[in-house]
Each structure stands twice: as structure tokens, then as C-alpha cells.
MIDOSE-1310 file (N, C-alpha, C; in nm, 2 decimals, decimal comma, always signed):
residues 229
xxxx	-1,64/-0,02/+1,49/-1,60/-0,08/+1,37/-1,51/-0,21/+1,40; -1,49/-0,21/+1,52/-1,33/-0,34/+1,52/-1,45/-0,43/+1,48; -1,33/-0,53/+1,48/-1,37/-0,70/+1,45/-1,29/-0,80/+1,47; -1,28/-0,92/+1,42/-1,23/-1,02/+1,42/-1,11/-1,02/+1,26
xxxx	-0,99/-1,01/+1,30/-0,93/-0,97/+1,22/-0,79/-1,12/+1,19; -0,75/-1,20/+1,11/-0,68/-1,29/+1,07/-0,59/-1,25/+0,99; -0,43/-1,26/+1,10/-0,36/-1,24/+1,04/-0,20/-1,34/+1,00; -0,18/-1,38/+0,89/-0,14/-1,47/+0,81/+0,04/-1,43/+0,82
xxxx	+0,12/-1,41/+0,89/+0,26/-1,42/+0,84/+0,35/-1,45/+0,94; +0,47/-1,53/+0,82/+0,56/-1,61/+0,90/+0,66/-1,56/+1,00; +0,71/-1,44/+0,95/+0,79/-1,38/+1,09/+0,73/-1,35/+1,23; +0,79/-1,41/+1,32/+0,74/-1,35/+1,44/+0,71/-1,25/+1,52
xxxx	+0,82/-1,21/+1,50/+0,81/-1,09/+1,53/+0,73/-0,95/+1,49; +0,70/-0,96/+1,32/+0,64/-0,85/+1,26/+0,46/-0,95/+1,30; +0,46/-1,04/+1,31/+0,35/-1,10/+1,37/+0,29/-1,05/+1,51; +0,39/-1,06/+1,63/+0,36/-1,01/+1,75/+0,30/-0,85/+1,76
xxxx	+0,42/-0,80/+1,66/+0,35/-0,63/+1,66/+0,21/-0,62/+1,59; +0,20/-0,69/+1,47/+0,07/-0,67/+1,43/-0,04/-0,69/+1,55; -0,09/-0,82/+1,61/-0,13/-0,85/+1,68/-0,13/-0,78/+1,78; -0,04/-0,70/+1,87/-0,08/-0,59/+1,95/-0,06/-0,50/+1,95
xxxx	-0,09/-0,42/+1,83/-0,14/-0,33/+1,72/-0,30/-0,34/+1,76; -0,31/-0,45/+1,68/-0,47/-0,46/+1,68/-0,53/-0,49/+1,78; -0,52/-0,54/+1,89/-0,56/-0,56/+2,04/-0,58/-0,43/+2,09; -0,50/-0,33/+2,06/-0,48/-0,18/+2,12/-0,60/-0,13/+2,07
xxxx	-0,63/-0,15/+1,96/-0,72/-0,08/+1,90/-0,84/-0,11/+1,89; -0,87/-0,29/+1,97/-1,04/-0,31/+2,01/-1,05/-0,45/+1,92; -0,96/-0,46/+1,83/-0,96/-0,55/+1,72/-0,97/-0,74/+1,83; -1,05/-0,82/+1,79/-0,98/-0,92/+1,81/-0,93/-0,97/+1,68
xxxx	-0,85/-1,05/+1,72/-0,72/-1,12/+1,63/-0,68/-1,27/+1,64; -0,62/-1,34/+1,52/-0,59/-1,47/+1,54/-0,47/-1,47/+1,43; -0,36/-1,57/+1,43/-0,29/-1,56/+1,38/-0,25/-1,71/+1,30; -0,19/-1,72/+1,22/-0,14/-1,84/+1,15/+0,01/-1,82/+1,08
xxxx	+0,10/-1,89/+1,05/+0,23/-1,86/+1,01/+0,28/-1,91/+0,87; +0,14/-2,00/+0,83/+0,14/-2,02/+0,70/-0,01/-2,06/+0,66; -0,04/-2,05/+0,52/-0,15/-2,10/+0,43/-0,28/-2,25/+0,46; -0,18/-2,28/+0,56/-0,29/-2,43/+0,58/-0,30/-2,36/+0,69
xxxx	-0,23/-2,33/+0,82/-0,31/-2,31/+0,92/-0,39/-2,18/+0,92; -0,38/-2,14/+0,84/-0,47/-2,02/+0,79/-0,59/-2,04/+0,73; -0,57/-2,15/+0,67/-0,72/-2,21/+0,63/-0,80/-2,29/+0,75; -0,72/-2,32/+0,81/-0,80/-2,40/+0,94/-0,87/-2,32/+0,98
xxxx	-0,81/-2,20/+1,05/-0,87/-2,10/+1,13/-0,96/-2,05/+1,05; -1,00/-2,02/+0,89/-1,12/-1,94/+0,84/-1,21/-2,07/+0,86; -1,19/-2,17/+0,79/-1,31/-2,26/+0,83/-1,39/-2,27/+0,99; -1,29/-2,26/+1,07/-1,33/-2,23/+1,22/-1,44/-2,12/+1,27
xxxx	-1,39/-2,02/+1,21/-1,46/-1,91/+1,19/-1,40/-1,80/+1,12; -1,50/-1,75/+0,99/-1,45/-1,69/+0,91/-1,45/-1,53/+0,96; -1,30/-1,46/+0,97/-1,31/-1,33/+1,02/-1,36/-1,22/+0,94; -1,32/-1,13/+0,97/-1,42/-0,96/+0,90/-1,29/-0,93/+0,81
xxxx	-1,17/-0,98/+0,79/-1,04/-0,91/+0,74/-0,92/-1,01/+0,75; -0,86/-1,03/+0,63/-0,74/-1,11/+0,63/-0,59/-0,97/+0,61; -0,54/-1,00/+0,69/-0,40/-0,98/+0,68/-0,26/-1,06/+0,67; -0,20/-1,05/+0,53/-0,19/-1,17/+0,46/-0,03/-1,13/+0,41
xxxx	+0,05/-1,19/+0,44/+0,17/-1,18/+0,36/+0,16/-1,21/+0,25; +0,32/-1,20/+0,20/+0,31/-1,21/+0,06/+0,42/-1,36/+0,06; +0,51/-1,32/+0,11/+0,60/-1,46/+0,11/+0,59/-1,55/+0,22; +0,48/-1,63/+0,17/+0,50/-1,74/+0,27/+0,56/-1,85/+0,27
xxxx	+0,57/-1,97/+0,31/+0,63/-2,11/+0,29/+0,52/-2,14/+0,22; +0,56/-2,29/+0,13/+0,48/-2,39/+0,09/+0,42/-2,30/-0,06; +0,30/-2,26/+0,02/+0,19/-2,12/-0,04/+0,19/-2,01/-0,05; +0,22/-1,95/-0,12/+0,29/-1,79/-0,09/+0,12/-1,71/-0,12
xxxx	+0,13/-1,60/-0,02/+0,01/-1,52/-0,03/-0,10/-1,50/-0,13; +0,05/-1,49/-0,24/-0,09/-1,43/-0,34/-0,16/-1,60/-0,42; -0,13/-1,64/-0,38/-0,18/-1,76/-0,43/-0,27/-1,85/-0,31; -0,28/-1,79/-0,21/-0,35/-1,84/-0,10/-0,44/-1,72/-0,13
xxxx	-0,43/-1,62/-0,12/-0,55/-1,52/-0,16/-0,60/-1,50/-0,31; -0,59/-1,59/-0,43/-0,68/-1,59/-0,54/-0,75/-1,73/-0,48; -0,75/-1,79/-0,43/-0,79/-1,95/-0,37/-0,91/-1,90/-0,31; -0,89/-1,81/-0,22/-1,01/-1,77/-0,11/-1,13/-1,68/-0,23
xxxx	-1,08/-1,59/-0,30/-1,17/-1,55/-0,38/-1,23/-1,62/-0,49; -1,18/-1,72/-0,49/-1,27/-1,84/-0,63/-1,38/-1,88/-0,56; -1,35/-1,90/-0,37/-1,46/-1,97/-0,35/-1,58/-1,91/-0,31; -1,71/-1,92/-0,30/-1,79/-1,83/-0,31/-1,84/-1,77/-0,13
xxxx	-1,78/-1,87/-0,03/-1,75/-1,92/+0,11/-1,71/-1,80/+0,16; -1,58/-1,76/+0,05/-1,45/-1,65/+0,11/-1,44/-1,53/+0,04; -1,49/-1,54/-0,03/-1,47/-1,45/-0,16/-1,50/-1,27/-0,12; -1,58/-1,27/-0,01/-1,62/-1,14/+0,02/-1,52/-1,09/+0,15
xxxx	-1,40/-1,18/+0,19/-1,35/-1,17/+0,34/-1,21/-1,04/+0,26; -1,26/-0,94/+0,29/-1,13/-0,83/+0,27/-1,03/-0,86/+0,30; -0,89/-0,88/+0,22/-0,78/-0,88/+0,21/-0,69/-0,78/+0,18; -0,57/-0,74/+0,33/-0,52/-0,68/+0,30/-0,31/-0,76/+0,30
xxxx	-0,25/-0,72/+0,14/-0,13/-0,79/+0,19/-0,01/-0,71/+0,24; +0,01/-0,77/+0,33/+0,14/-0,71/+0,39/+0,28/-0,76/+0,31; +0,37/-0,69/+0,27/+0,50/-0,70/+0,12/+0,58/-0,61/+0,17; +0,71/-0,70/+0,14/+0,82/-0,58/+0,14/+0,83/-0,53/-0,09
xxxx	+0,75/-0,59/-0,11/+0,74/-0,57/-0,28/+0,66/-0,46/-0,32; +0,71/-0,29/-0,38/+0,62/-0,22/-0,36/+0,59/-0,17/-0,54; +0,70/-0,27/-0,63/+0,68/-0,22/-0,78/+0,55/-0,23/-0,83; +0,50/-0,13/-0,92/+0,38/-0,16/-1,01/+0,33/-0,25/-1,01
xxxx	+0,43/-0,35/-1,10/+0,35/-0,46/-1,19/+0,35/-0,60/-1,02; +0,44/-0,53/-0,94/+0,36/-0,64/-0,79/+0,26/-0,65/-0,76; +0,25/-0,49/-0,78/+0,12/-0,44/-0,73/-0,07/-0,45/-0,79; -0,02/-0,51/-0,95/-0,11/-0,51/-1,02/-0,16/-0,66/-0,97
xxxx	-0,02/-0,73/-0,98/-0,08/-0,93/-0,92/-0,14/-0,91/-0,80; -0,14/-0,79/-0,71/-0,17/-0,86/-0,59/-0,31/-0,86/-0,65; -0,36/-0,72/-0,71/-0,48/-0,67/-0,72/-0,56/-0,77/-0,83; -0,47/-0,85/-0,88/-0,53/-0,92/-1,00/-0,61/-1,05/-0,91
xxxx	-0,49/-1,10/-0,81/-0,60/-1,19/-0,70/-0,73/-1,19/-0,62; -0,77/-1,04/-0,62/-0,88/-0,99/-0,57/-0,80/-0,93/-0,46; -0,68/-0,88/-0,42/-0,64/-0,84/-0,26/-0,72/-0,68/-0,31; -0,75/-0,60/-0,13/-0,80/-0,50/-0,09/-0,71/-0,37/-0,08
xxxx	-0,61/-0,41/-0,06/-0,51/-0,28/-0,07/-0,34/-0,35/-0,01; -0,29/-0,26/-0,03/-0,13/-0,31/+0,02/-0,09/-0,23/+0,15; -0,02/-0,31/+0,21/+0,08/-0,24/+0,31/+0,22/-0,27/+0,31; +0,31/-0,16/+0,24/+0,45/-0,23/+0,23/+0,55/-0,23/+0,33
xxxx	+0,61/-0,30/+0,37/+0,73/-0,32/+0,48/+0,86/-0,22/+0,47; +0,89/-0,16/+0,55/+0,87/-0,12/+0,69/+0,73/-0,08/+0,66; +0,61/-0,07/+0,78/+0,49/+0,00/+0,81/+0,45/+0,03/+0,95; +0,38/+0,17/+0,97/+0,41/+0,22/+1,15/+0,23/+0,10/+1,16
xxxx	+0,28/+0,09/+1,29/+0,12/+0,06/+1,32/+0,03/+0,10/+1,30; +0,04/+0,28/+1,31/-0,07/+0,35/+1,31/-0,10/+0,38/+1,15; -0,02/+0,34/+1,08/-0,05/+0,29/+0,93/-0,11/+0,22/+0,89; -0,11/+0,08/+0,94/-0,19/-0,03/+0,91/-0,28/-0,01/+0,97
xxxx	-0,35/+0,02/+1,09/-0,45/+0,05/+1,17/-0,57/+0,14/+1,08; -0,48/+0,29/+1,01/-0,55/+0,30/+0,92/-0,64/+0,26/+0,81; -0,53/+0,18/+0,75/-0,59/+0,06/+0,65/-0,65/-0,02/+0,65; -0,69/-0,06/+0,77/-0,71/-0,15/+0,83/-0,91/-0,10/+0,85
xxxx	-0,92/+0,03/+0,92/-1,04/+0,08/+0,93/-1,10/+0,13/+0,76; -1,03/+0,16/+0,69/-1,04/+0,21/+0,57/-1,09/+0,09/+0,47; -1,03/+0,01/+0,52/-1,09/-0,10/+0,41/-1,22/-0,21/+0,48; -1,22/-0,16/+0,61/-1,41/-0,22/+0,67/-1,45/-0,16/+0,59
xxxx	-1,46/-0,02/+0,61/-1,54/+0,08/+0,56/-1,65/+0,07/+0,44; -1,53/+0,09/+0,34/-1,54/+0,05/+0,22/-1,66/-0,07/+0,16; -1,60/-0,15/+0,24/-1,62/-0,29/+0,21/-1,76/-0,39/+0,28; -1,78/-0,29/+0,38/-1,89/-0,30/+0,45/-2,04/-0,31/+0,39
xxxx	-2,09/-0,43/+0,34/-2,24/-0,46/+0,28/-2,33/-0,39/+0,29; -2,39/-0,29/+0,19/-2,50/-0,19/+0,22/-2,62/-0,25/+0,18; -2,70/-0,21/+0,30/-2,85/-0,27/+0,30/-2,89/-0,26/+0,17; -3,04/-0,34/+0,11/-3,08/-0,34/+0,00/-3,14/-0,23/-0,02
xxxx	-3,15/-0,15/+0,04/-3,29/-0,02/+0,03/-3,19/+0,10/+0,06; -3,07/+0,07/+0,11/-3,01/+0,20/+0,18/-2,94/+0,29/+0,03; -2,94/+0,47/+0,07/-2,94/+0,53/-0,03/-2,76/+0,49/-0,08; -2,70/+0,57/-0,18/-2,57/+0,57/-0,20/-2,52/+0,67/-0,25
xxxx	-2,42/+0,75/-0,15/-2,41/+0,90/-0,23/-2,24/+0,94/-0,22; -2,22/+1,00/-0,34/-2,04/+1,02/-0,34/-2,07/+1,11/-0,44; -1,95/+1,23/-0,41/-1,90/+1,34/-0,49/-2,03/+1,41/-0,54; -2,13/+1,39/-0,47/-2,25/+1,50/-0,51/-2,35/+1,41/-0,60
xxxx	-2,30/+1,31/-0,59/-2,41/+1,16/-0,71/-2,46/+1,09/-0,60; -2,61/+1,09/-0,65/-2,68/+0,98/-0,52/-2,73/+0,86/-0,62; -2,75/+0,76/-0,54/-2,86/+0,67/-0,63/-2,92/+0,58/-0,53; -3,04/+0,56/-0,52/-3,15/+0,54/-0,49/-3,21/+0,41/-0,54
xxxx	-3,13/+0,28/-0,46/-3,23/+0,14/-0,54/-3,36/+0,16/-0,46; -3,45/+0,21/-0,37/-3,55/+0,19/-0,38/-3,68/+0,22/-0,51; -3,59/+0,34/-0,54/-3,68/+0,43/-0,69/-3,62/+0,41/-0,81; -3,50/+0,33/-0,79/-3,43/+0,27/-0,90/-3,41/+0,46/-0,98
xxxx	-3,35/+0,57/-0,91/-3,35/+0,65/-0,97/-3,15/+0,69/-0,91; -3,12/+0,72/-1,01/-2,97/+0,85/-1,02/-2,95/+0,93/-0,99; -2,95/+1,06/-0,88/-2,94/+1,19/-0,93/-2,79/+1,24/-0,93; -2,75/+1,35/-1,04/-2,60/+1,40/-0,98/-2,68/+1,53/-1,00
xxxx	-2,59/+1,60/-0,84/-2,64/+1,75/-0,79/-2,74/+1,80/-0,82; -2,86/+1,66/-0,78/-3,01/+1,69/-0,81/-3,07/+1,68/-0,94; -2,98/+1,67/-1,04/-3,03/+1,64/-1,19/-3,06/+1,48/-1,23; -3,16/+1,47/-1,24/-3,20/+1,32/-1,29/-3,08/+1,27/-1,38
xxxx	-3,07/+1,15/-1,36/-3,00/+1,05/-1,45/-3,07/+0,95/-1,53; -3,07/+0,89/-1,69/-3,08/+0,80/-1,74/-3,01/+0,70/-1,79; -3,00/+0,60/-1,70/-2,90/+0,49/-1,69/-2,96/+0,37/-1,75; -2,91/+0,31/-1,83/-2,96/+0,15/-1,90/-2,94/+0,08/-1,78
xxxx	-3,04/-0,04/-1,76/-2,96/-0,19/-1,66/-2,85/-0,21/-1,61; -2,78/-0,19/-1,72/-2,62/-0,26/-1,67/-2,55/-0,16/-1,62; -2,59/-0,03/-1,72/-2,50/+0,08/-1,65/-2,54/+0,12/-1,49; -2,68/+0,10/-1,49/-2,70/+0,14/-1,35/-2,68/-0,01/-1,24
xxxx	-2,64/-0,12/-1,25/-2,60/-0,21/-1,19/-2,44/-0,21/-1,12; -2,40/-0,19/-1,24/-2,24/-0,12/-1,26/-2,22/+0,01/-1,22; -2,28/+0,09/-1,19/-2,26/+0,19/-1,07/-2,29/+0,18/-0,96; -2,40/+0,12/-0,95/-2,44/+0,06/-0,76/-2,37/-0,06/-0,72
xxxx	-2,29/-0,13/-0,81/-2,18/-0,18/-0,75/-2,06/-0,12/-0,71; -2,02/-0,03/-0,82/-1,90/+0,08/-0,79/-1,90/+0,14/-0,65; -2,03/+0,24/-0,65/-2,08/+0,31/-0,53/-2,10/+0,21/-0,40; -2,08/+0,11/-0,35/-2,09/+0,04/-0,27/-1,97/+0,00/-0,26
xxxx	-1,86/+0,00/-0,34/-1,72/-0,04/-0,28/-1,65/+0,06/-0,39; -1,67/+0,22/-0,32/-1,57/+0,31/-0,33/-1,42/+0,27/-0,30; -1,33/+0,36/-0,38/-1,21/+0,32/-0,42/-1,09/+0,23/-0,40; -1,19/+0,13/-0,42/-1,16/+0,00/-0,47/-1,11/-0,07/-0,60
xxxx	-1,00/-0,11/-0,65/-0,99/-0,14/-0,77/-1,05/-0,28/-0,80; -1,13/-0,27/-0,95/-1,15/-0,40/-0,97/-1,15/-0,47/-1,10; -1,09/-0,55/-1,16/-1,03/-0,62/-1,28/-1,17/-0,63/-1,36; -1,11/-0,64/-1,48/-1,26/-0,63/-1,57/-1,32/-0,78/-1,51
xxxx	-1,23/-0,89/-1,51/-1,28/-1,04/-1,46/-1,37/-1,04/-1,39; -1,35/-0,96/-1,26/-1,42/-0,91/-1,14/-1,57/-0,81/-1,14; -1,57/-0,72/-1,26/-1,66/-0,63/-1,25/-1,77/-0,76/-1,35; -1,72/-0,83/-1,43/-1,78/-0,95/-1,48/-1,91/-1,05/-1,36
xxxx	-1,77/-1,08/-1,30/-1,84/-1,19/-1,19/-1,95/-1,11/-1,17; -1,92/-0,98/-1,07/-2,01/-0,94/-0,95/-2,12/-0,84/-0,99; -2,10/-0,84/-1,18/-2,25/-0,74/-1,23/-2,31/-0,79/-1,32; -2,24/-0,90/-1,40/-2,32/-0,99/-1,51/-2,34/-1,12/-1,46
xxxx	-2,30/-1,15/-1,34/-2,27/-1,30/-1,28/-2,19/-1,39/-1,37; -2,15/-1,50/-1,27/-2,05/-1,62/-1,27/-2,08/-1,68/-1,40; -2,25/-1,69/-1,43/-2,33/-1,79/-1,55/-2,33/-1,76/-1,64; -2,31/-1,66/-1,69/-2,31/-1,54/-1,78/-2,19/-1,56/-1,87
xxxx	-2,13/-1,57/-1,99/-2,07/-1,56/-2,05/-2,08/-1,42/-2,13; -1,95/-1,34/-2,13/-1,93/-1,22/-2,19/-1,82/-1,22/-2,19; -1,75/-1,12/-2,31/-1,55/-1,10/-2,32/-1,55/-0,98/-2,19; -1,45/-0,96/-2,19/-1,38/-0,88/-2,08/-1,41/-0,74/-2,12
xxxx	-1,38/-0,71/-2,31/-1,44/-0,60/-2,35/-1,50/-0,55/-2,32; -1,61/-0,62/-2,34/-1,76/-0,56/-2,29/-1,78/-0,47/-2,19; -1,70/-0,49/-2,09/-1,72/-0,39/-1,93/-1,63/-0,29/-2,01; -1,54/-0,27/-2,09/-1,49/-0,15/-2,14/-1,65/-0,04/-2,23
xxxx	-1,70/-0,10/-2,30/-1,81/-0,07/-2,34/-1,90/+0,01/-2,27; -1,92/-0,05/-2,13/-2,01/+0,00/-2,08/-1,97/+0,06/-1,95; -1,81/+0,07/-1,95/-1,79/+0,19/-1,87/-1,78/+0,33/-1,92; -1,75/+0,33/-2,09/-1,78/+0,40/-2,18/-1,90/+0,50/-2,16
xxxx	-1,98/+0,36/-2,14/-2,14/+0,44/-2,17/-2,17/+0,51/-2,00; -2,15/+0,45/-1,95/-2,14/+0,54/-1,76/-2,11/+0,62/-1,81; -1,99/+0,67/-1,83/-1,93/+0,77/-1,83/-1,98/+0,87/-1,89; -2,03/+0,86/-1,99/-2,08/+0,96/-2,11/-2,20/+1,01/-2,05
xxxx	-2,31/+0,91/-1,95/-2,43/+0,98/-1,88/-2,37/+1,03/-1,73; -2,27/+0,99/-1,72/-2,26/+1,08/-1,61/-2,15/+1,22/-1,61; -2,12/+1,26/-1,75/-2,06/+1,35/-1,79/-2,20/+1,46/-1,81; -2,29/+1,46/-1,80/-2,34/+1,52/-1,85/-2,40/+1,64/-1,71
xxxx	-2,35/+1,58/-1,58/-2,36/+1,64/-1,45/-2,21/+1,67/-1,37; -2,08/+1,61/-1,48/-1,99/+1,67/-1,45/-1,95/+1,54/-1,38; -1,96/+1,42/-1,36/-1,97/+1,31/-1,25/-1,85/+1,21/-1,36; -1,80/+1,20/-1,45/-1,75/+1,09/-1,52/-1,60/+1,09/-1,46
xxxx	-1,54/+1,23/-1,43/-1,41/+1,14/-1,31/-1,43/+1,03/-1,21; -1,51/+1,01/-1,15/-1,57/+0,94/-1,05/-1,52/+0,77/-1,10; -1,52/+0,74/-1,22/-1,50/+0,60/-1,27/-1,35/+0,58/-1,32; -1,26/+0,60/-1,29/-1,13/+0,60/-1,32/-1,03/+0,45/-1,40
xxxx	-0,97/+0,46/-1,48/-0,91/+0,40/-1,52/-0,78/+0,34/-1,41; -0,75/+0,27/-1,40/-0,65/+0,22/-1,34/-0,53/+0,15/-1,44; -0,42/+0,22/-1,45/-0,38/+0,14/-1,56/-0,30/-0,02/-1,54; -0,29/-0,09/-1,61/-0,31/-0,22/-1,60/-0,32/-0,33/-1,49
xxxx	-0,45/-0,25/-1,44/-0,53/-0,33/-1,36/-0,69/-0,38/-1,36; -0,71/-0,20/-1,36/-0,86/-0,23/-1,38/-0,98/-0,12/-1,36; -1,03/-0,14/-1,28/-1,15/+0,04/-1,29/-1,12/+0,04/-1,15; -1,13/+0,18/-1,08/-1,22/+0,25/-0,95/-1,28/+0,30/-0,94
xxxx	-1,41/+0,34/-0,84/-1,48/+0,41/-0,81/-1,47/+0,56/-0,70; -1,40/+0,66/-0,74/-1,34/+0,68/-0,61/-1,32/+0,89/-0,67; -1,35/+0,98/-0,54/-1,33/+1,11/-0,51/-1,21/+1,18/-0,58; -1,08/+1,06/-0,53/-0,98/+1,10/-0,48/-0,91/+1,08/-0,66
x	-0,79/+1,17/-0,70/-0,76/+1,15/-0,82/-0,66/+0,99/-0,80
């Protein structure tokens, strides 16, 4: 699973440890101490995983990581931010930029390491044909078919678009803005509502196999897809 991993913050020190952290563990690594040289290095070569402070000079994280996700270049490069900020509503902006998950300060290495494998995982692009199965729900884009615990499903377009996006990036939070972009597209004009609507309607067809936990509310943030309560 290692990769090429870019990691973005100004102290040195919590920089060095990251960095041989991730060398231990197979990772290659590159580092930058603020937002422009951090952009140099992705143009250079865009890595598998940003690890990204939150308080930087000049550019502060989270505004260097809504930047990367507008563009369509960067937009898929998993972000994870490193914060000594661990309140809610921090936690909602980071998620509101598109970041991947948090890691808050103090953190053991073998913590981020975890997080670190956890969110390839996740995040990792599933073939066009490949099956997708969680909590006993499979779905099947080659037969364009649903099953939960072997019971057929009937899903409208959107609803079954909007679950094979979910099921491809398990417990993952993602803002209605976001479930917008990545299941009705960029060109598309619709309210934000609308994904309320039709997570509604998921839900109601996949209650019927016992499966509607699976789509969780996140409160003021956004939806997940995910096992875990």
C-alpha cells in the first residue's frame, strides 16, 4: 500500500518525526513548510496523500486544501490535516474543504501511520466492473443490480449512482456540495436539498433489507457511508 506521501508543515521538528515515521513504514515522502512550496512539489509530481497542517504562514491549511479540491488536477489527492484544533465546528471546516480525516496534536506515530493506511484504503479508485460489498449489501455495476443479504434491490438512477459512489468511498464524510459535484456533476445545476431528497429515498429502499443505517447523517456536516455507528 505505501506511496508517495506530501507532507506540508512548518515546525521542524514535528516535520522530521513525520517523515521518519513514514520512511519506517515503506512510505516515500517529501516535505514543504508552507503552501507555495507545497504547491511546487504537487505540480512536480502529484503524490498518493497530502499531510497538511492547519496553521501555516501566508496560507493556512485549510485554505490551501479547498484550493486543491476546486481544481479538477488535485481534487482526488487525499488529505489528511494535522491540528492542534480538535472542536466540532473545526472539525466541520476542515471537512467542509474536502479534507480526509484529522489528526490532532499531540499524535503517536503509530497513529498517524494508521490513518494514514486507512484513508488509501478508502480512497483507493475501484475498477469500473469491480463488485462492491459492505455490511452484507453488494452492488454490482456490471448487471447494474443491488443485492442486500441476497434480496434484490430497486434503485432509481440517482439513487443507485449515489450509493455506488458512497460504497466506493466508505466512511468518508461528504457535504451535500460534494455529493452534488461527484453524482449529478459540476454542469448540473440543483439546490443542495435535493441530495436530502434522495438520500431519503436510499434509505427507505434499503430499509427494506435492514441496510438504511449504512447512510448516516453527520450532523453539520454532511452524509457517510459507513459499518461503524
Amino acid at each position: 500500500m505505501a506511496g508517495r506521501v506530501l507532507v506540508v508543515e512548518d515546525d521542524p521538528a514535528v516535520r522530521e518525526m513525520v517523515i521518519s515515521s513514514l520512511e519506517r513504514n515503506g512510505f516515500d515522502s517529501v516535505s514543504a513548510s508552507d503552501a507555495m512550496q507545497a504547491s511546487e512539489l504537487l505540480r512536480t509530481r502529484p503524490p498518493d496523500l497530502v499531510l497538511l497542517d492547519w496553521m501555516l504562514p501566508q496560507v493556512s491549511g485549510a485554505e490551501w486544501a479547498r484550493s486543491l479540491k476546486r481544481d479538477e488536477h488535485t481534487r482526488d489527492i487525499p488529505i489528511i490535516m494535522l491540528t492542534a484544533r480538535g472542536e466540532e465546528e473545526d472539525r466541520v471546516r476542515g471537512f467542509d474543504c474536502g479534507i480526509d480525516d484529522y489528526v490532532t496534536k499531540p499524535f503517536s506515530p503509530r497513529e498517524l501511520m494508521a490513518r494514514i493506511k486507512a484513508v488509501l484504503r478508502r480512497t483507493a479508485p475501484a475498477t469500473a466492473d469491480e463488485q462492491l460489498e459492505l455490511g452484507g449489501l453488494r452492488l454490482d455495476p456490471v448487471s447494474h443490480r443491488v443485492t442486500g443479504d441476497g434480496e434484490t434491490l430497486d434503485l432509481g438512477p440517482t439513487e443507485y449512482r449515489l450509493l455506488r459512489f458512497f460504497m466506493a468511498h466508505p466512511d468518508r464524510v461528504f457535504t451535500r456540495a460534494q455529493l452534488l459535484d461527484h453524482v449529478w456533476g459540476t454542469n448540473v445545476y440543483v439546490e443542495e436539498r435535493t441530495v436530502d431528497v434522495h438520500i431519503r429515498r436510499l434509505r427507505k429502499t434499503l430499509a427494506e433489507t435492514g441496510h438504511e443505517y449504512l447512510v448516516q447523517t453527520v450532523r453539520g456536516a454532511g452524509y457517510r457511508f459507513s459499518e461503524q455507528a
